[in-house]
PDB file of N, CA, C and O in Angstrom, chain B, residues numbered from 101:
ATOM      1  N   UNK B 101      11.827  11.685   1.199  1.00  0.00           N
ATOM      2  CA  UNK B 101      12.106  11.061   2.465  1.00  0.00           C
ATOM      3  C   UNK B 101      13.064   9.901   2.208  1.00  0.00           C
ATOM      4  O   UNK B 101      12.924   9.143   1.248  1.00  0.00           O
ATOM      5  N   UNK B 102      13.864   9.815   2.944  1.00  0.00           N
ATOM      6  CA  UNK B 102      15.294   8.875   2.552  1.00  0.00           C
ATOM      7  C   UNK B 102      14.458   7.232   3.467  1.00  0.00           C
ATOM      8  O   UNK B 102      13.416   7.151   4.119  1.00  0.00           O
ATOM      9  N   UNK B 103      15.221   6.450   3.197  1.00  0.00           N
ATOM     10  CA  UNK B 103      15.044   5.017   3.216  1.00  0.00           C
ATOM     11  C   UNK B 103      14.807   4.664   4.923  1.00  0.00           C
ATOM     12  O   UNK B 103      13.918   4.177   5.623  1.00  0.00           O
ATOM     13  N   UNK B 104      15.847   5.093   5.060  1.00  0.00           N
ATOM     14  CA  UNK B 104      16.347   5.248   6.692  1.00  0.00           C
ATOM     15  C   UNK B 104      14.954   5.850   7.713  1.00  0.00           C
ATOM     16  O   UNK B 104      14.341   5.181   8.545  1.00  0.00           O
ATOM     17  N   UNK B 105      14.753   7.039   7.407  1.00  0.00           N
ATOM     18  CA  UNK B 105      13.834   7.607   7.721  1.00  0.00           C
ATOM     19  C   UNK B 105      11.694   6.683   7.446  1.00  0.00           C
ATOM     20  O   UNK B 105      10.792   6.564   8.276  1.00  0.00           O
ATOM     21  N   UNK B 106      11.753   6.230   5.771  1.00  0.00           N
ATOM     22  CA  UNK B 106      10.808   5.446   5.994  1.00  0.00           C
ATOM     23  C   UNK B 106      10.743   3.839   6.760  1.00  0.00           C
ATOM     24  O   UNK B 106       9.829   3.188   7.267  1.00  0.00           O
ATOM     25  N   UNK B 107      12.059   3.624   6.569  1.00  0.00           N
ATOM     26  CA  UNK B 107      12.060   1.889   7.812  1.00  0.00           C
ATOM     27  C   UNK B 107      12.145   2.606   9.098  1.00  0.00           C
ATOM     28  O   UNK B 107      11.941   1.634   9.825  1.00  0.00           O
ATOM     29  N   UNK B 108      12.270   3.420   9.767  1.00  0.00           N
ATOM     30  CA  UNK B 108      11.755   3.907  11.026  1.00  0.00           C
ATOM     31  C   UNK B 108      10.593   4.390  11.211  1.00  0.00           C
ATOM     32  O   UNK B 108      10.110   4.130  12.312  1.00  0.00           O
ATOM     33  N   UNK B 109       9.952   5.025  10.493  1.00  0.00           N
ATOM     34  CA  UNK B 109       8.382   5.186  10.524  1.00  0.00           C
ATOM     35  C   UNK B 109       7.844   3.864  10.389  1.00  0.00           C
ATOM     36  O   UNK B 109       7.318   3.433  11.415  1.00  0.00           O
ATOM     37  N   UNK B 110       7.839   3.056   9.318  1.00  0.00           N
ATOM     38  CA  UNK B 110       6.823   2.211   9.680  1.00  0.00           C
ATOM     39  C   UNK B 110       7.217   1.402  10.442  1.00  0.00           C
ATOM     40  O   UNK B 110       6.413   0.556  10.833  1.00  0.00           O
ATOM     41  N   UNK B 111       8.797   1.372  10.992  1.00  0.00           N
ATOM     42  CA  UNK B 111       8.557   0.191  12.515  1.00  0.00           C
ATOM     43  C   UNK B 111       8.031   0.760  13.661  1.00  0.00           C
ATOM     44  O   UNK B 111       7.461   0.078  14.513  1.00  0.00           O
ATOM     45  N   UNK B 112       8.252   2.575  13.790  1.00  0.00           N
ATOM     46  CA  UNK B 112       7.286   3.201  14.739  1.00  0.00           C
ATOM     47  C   UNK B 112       5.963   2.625  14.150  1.00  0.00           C
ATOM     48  O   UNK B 112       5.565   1.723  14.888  1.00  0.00           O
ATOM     49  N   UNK B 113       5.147   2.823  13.088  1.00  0.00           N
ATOM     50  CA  UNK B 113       3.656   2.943  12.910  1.00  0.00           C
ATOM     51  C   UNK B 113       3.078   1.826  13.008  1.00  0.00           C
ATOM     52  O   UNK B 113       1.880   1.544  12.975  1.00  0.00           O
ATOM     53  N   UNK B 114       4.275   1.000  13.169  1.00  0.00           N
ATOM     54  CA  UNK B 114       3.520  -1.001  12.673  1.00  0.00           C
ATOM     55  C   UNK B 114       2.998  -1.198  11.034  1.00  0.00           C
ATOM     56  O   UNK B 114       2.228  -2.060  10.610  1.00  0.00           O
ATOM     57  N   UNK B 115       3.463  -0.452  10.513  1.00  0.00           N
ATOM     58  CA  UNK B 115       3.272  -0.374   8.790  1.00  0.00           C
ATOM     59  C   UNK B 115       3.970  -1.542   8.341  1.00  0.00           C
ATOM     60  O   UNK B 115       5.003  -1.886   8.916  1.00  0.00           O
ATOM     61  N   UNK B 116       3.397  -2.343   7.133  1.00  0.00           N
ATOM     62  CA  UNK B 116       4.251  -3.611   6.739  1.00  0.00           C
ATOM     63  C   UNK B 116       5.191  -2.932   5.723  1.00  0.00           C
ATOM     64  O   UNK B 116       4.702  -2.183   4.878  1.00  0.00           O
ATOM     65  N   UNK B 117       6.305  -3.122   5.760  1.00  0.00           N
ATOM     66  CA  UNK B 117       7.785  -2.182   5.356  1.00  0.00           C
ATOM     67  C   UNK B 117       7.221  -2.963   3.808  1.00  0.00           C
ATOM     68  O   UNK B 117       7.968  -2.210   3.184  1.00  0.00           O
ATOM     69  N   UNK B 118       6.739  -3.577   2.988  1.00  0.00           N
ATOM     70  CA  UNK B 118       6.413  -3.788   1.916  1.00  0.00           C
ATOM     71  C   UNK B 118       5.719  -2.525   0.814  1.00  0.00           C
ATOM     72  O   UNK B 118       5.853  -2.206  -0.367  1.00  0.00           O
ATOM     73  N   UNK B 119       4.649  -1.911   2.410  1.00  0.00           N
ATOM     74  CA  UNK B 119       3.891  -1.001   1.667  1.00  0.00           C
ATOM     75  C   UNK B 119       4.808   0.286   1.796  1.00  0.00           C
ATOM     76  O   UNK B 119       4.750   0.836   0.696  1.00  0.00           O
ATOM     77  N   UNK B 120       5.497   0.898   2.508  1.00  0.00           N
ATOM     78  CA  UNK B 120       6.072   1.865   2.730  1.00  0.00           C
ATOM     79  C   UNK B 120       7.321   2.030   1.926  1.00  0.00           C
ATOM     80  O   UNK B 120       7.595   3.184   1.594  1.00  0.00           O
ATOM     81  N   UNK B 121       8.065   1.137   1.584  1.00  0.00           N
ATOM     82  CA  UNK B 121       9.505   1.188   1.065  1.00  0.00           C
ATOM     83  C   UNK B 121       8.954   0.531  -0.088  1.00  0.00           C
ATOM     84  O   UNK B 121       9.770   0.430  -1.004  1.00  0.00           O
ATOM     85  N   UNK B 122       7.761   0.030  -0.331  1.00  0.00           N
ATOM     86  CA  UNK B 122       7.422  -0.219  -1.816  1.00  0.00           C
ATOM     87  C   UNK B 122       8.429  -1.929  -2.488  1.00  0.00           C
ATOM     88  O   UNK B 122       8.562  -2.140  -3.693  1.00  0.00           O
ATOM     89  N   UNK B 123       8.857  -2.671  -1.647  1.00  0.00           N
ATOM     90  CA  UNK B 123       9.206  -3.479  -1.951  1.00  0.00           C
ATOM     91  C   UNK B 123       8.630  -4.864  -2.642  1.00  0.00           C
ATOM     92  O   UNK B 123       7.472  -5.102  -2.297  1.00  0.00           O
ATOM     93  N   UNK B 124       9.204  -5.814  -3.541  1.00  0.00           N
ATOM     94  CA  UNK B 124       8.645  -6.506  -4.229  1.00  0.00           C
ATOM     95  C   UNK B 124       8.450  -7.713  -3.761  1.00  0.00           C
ATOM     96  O   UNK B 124       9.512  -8.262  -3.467  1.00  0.00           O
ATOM     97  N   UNK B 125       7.363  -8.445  -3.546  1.00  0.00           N
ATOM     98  CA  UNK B 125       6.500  -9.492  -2.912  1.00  0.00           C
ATOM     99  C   UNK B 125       6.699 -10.470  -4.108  1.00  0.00           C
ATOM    100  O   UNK B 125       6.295 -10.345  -5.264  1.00  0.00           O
ATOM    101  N   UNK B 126       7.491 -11.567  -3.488  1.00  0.00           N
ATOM    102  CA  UNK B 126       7.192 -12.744  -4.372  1.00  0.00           C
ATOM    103  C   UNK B 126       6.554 -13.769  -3.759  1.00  0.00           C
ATOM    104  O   UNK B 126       7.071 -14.024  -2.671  1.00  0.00           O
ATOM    105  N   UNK B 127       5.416 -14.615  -4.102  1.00  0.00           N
ATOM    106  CA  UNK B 127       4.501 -15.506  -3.729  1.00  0.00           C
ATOM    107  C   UNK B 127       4.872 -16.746  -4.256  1.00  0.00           C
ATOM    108  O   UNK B 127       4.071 -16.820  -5.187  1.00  0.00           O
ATOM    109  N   UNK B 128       5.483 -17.691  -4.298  1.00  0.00           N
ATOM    110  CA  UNK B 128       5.794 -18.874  -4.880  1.00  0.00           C
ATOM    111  C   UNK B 128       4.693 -19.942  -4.481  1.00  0.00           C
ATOM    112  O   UNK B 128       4.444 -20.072  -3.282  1.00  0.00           O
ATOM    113  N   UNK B 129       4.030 -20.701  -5.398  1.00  0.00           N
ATOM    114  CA  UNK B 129       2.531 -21.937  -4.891  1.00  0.00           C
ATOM    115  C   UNK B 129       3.355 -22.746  -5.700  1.00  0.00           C
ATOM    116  O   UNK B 129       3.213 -22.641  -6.919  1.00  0.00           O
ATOM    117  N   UNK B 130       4.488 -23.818  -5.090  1.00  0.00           N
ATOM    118  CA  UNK B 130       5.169 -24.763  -5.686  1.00  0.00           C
ATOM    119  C   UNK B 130       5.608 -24.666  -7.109  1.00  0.00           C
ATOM    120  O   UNK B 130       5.630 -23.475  -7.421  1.00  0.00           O
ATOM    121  N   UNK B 131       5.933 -25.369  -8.008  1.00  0.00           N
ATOM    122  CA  UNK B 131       6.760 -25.316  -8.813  1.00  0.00           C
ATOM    123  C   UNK B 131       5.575 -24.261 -10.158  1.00  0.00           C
ATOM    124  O   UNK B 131       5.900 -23.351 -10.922  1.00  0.00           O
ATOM    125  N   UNK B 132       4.376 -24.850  -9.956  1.00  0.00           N
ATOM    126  CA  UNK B 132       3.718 -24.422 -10.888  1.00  0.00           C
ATOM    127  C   UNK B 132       2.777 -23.039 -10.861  1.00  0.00           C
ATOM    128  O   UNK B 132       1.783 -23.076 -11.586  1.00  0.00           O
ATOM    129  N   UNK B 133       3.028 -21.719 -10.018  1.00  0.00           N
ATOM    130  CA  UNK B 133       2.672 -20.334 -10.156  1.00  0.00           C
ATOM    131  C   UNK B 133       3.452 -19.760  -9.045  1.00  0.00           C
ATOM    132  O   UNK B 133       4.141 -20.249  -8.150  1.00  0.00           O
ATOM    133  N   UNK B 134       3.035 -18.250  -9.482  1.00  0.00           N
ATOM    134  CA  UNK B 134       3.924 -17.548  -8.759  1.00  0.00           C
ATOM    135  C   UNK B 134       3.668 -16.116  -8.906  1.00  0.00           C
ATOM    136  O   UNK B 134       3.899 -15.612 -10.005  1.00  0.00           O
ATOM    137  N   UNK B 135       3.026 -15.068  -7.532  1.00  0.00           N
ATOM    138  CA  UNK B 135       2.343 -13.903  -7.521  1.00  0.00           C
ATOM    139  C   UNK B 135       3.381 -12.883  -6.993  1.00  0.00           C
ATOM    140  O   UNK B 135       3.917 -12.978  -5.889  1.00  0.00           O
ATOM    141  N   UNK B 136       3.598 -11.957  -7.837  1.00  0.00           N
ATOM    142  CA  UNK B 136       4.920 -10.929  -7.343  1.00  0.00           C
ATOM    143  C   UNK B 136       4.045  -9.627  -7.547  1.00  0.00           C
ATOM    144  O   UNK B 136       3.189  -9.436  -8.410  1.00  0.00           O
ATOM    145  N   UNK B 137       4.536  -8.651  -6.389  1.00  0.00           N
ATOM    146  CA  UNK B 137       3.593  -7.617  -6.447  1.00  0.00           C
ATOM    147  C   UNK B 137       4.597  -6.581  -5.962  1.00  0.00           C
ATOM    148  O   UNK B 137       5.447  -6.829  -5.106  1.00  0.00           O
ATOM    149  N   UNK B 138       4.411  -5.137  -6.699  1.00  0.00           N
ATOM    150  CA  UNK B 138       5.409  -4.103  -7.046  1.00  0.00           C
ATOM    151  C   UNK B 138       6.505  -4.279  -8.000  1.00  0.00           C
ATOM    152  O   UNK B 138       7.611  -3.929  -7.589  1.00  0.00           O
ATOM    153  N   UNK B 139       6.452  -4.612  -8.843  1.00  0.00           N
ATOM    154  CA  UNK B 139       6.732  -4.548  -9.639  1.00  0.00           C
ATOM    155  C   UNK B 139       6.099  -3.058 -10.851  1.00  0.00           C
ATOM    156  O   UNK B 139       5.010  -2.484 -10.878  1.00  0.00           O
ATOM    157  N   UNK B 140       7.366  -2.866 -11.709  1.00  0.00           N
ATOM    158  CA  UNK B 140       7.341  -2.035 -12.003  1.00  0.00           C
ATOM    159  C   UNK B 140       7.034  -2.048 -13.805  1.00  0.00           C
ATOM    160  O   UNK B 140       6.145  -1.411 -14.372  1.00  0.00           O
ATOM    161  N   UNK B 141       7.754  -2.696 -14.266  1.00  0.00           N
ATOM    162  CA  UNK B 141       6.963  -2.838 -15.815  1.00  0.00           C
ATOM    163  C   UNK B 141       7.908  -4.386 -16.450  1.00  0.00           C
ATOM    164  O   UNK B 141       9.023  -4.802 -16.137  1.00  0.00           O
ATOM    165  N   UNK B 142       7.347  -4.679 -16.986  1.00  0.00           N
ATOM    166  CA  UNK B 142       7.501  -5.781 -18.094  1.00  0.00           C
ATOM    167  C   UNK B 142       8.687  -5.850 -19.097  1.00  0.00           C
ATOM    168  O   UNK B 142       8.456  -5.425 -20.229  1.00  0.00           O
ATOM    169  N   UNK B 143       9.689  -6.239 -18.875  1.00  0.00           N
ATOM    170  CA  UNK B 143      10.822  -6.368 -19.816  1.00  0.00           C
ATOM    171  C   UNK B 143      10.922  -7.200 -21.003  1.00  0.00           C
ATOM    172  O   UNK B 143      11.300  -6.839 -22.117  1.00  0.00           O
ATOM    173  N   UNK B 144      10.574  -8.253 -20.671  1.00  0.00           N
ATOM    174  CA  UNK B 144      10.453  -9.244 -21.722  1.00  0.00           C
ATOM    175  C   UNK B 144       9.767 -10.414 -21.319  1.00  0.00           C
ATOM    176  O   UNK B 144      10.135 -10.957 -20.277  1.00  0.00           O
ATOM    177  N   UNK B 145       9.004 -10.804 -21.849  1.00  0.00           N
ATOM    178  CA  UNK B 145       8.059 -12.163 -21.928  1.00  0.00           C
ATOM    179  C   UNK B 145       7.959 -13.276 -23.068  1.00  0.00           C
ATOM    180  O   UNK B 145       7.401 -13.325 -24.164  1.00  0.00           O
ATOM    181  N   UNK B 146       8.590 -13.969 -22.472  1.00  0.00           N
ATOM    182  CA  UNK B 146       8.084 -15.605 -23.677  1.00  0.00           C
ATOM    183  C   UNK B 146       7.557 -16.905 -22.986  1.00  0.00           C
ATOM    184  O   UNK B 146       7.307 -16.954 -21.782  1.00  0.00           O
ATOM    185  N   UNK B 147       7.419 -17.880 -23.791  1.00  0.00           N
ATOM    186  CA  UNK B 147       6.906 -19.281 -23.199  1.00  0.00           C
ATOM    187  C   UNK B 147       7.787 -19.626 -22.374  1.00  0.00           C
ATOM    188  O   UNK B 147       7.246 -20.320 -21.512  1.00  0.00           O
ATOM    189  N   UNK B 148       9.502 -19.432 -22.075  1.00  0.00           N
ATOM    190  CA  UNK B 148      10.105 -19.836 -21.438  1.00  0.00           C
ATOM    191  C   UNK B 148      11.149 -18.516 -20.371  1.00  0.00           C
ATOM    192  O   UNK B 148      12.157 -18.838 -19.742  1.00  0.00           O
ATOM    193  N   UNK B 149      10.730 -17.472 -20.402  1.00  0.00           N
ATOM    194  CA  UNK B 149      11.344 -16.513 -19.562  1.00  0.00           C
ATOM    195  C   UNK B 149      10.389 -15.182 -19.600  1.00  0.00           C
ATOM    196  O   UNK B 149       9.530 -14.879 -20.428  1.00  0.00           O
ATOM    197  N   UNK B 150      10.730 -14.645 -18.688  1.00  0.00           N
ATOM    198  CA  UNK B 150       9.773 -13.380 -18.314  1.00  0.00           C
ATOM    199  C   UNK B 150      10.760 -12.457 -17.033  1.00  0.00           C
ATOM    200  O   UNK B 150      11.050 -12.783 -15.883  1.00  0.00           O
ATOM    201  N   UNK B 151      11.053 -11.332 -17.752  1.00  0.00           N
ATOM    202  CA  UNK B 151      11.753 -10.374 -17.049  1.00  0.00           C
ATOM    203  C   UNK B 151      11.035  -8.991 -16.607  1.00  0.00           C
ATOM    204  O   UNK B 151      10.434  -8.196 -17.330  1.00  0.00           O
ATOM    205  N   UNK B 152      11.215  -8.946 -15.539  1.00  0.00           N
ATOM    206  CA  UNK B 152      10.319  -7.600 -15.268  1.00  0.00           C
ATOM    207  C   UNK B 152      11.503  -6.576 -14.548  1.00  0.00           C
ATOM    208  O   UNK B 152      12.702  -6.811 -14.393  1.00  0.00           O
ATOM    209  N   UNK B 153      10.688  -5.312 -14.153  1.00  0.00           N
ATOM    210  CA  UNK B 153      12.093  -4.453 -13.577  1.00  0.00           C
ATOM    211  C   UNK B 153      11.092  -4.032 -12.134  1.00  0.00           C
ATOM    212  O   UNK B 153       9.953  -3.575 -12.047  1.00  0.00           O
ATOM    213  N   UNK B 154      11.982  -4.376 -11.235  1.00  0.00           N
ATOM    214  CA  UNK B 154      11.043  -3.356  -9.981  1.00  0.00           C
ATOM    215  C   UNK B 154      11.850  -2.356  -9.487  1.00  0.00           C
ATOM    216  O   UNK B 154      12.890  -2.074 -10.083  1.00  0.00           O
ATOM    217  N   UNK B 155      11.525  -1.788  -8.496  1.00  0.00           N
ATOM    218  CA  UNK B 155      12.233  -0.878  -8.046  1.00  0.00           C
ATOM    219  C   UNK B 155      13.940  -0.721  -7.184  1.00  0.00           C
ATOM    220  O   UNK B 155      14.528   0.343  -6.993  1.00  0.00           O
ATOM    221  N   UNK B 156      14.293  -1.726  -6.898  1.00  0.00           N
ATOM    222  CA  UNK B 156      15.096  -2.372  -6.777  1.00  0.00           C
ATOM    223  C   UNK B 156      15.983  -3.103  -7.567  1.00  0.00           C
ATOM    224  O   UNK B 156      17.155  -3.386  -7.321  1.00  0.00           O
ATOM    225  N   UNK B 157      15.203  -3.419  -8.685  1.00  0.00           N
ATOM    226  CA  UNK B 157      16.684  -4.214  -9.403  1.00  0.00           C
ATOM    227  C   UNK B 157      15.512  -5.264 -10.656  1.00  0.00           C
ATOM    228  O   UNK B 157      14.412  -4.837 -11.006  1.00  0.00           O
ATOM    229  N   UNK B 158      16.046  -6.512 -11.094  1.00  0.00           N
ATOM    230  CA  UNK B 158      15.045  -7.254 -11.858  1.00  0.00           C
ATOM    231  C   UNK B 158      14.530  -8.347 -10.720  1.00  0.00           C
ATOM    232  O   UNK B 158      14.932  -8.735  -9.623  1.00  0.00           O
ATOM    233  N   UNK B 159      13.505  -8.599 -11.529  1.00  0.00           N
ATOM    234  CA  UNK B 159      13.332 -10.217 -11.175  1.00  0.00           C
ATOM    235  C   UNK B 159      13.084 -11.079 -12.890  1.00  0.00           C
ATOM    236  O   UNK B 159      12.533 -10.519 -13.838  1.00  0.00           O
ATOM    237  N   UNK B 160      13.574 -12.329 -12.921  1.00  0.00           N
ATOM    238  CA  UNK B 160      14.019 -13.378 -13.806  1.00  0.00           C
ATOM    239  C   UNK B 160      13.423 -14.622 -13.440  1.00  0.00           C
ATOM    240  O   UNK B 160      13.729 -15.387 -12.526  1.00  0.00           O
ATOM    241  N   UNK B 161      12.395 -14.713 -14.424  1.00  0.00           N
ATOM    242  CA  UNK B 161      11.729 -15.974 -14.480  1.00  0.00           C
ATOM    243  C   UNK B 161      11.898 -17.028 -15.304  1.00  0.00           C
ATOM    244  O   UNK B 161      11.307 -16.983 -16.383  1.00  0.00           O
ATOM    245  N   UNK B 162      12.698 -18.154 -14.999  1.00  0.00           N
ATOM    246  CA  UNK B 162      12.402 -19.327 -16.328  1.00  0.00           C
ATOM    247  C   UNK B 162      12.175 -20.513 -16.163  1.00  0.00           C
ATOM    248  O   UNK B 162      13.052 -21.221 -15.667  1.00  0.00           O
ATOM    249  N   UNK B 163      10.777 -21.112 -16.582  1.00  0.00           N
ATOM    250  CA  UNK B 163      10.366 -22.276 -17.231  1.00  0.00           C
ATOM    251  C   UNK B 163      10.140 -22.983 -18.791  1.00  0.00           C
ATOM    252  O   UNK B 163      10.661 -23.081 -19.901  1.00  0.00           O
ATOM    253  N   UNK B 164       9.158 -23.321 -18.121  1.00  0.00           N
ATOM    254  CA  UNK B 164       8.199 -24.067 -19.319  1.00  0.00           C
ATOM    255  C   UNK B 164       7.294 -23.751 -19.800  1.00  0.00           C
ATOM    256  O   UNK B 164       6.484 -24.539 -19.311  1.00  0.00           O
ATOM    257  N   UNK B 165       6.614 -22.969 -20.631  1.00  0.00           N
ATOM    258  CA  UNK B 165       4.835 -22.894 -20.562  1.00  0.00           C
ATOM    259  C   UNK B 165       4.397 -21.801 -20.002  1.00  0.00           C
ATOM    260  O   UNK B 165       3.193 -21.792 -19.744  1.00  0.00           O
ATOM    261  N   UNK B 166       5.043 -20.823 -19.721  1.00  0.00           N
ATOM    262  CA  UNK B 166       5.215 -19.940 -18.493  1.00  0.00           C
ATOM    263  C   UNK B 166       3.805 -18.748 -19.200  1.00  0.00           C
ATOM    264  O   UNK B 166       3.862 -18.169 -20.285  1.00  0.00           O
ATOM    265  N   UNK B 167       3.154 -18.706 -18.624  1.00  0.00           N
ATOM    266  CA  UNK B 167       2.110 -17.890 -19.050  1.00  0.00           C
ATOM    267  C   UNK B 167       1.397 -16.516 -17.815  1.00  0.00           C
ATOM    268  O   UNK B 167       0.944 -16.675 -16.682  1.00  0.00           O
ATOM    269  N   UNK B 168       1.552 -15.297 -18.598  1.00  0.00           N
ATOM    270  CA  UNK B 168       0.536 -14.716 -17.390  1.00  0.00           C
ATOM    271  C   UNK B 168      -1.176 -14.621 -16.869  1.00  0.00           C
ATOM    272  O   UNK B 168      -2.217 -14.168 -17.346  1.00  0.00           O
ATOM    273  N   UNK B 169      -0.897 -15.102 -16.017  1.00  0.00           N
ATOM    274  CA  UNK B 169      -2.885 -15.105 -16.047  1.00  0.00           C
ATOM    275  C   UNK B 169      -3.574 -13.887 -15.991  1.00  0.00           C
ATOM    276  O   UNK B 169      -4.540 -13.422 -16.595  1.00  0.00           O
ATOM    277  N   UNK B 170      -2.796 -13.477 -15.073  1.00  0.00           N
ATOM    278  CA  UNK B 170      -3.596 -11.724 -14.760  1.00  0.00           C
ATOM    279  C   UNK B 170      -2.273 -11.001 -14.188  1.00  0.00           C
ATOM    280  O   UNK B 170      -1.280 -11.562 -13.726  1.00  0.00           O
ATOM    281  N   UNK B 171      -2.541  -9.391 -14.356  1.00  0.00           N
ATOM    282  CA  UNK B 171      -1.225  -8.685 -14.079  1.00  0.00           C
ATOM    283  C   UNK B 171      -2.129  -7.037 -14.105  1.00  0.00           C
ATOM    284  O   UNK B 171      -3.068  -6.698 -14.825  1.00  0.00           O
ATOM    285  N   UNK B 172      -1.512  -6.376 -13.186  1.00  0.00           N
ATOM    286  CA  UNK B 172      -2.464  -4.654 -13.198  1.00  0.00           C
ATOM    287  C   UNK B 172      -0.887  -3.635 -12.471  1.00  0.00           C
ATOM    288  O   UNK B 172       0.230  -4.021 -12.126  1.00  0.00           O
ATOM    289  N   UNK B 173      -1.334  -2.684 -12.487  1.00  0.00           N
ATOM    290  CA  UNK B 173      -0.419  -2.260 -11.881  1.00  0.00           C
ATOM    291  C   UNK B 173       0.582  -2.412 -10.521  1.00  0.00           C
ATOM    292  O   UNK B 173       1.604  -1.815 -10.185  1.00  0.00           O
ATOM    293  N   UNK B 174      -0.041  -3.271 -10.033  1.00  0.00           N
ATOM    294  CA  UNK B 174       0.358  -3.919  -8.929  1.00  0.00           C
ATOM    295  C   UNK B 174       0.885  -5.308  -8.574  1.00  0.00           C
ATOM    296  O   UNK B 174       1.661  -5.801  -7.754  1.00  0.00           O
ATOM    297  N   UNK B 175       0.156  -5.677  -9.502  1.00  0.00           N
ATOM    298  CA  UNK B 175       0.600  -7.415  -9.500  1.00  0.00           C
ATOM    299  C   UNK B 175       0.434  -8.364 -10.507  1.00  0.00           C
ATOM    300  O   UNK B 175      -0.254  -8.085 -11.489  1.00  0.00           O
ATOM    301  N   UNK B 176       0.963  -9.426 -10.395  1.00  0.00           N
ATOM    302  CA  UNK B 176       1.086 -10.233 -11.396  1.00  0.00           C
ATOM    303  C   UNK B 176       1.109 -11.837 -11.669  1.00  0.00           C
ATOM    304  O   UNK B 176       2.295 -12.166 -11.639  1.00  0.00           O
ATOM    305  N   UNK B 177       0.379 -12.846 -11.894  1.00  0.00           N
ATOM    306  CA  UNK B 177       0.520 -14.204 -11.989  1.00  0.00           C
ATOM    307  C   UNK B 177       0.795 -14.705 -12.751  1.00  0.00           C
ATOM    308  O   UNK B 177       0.402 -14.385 -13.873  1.00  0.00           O
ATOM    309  N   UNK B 178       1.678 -15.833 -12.529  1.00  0.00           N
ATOM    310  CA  UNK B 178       2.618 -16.988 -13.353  1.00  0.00           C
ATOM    311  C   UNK B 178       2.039 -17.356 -13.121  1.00  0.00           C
ATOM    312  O   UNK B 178       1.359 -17.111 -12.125  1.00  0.00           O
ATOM    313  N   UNK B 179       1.836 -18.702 -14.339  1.00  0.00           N
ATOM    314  CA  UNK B 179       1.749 -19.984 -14.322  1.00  0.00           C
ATOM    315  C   UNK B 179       2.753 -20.694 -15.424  1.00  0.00           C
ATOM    316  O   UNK B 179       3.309 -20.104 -16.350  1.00  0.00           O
ATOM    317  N   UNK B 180       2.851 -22.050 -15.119  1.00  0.00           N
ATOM    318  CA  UNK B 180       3.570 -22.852 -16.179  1.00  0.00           C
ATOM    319  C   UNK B 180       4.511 -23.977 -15.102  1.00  0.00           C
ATOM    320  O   UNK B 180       4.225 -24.305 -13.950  1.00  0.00           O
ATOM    321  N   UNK B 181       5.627 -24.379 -15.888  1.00  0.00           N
ATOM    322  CA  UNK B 181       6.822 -24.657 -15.163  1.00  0.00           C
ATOM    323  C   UNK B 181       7.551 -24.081 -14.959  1.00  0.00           C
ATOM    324  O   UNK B 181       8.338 -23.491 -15.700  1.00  0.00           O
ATOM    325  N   UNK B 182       7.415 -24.136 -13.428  1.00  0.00           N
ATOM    326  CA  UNK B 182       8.626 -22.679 -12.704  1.00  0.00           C
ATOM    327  C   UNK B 182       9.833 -23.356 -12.718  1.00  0.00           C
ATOM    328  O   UNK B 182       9.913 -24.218 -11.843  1.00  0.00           O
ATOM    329  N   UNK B 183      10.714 -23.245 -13.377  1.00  0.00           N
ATOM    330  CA  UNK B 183      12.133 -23.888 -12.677  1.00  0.00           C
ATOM    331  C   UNK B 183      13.072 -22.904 -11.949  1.00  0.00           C
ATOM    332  O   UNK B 183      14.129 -23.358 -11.511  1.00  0.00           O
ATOM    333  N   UNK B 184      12.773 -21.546 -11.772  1.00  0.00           N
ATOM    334  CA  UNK B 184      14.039 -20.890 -11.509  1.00  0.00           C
ATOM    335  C   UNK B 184      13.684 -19.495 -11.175  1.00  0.00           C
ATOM    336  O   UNK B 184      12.915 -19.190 -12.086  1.00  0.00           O
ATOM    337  N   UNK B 185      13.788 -18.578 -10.476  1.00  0.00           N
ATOM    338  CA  UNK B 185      13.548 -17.261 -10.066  1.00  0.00           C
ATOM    339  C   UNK B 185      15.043 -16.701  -9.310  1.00  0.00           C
ATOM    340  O   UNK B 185      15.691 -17.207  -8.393  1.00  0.00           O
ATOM    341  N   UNK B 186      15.255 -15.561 -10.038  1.00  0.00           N
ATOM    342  CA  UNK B 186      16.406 -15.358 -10.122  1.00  0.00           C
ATOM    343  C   UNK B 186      15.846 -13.264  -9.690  1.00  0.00           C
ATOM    344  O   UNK B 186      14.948 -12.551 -10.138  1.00  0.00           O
ATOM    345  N   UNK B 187      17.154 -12.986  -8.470  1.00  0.00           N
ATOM    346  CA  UNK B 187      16.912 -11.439  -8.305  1.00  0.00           C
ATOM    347  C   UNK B 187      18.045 -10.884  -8.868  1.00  0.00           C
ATOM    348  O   UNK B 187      19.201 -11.131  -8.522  1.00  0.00           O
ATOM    349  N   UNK B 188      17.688 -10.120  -9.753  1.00  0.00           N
ATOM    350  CA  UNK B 188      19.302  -9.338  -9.772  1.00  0.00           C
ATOM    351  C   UNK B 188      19.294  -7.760  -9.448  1.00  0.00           C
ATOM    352  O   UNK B 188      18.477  -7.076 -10.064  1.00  0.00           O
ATOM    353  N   UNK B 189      19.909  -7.314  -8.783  1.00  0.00           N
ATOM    354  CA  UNK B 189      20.240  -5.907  -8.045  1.00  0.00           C
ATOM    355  C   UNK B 189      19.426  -5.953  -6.959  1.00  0.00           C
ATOM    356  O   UNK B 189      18.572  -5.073  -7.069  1.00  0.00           O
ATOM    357  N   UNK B 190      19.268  -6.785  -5.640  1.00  0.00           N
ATOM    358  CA  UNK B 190      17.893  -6.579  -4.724  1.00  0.00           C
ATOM    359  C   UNK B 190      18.684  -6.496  -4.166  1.00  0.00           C
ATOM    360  O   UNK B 190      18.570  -6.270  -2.962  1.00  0.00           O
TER     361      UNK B 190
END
């Protein structure tokens, strides 16, 4: 089913276009965490950057301290010093 076709169903169905087109949810709680959900796998992780790939393109994380608390197939939490969140291909 093409793109077009699912953003018209769920604005017919009242579906949140997140769950249907599978798009990636970023949650920012001020400088210090940050909950992104759909995401797709783990690129690289250190104390000061954390790259993941979603379906769409990356997302680019860099602080300080940057640690994951919890993460499942669906989602994922930062903590540390956030300085910077960066999309590339969205």
């Amino acid at each position: 089913m093409g793109r077009r076709v699912r953003m018209a169903a769920a604005e017919a169905l009242k579906l949140p276009r997140d769950v249907v087109l599978g798009e990636t949810l970023i949650f920012i709680e001020g400088s210090r965490s940050l909950v992104i959900e759909n995401y797709r796998s783990i690129l690289f992780y250190g104390d000061d950057r954390l790259k993941l790939l979603t379906k769409t393109g990356r997302v680019n994380v860099e602080g300080k301290g940057l640690k994951i608390e919890y993460y499942d197939e669906e989602s994922m939490k930062v903590t540390g010093n956030i300085r910077r969140v960066e999309l590339e291909g969205v």
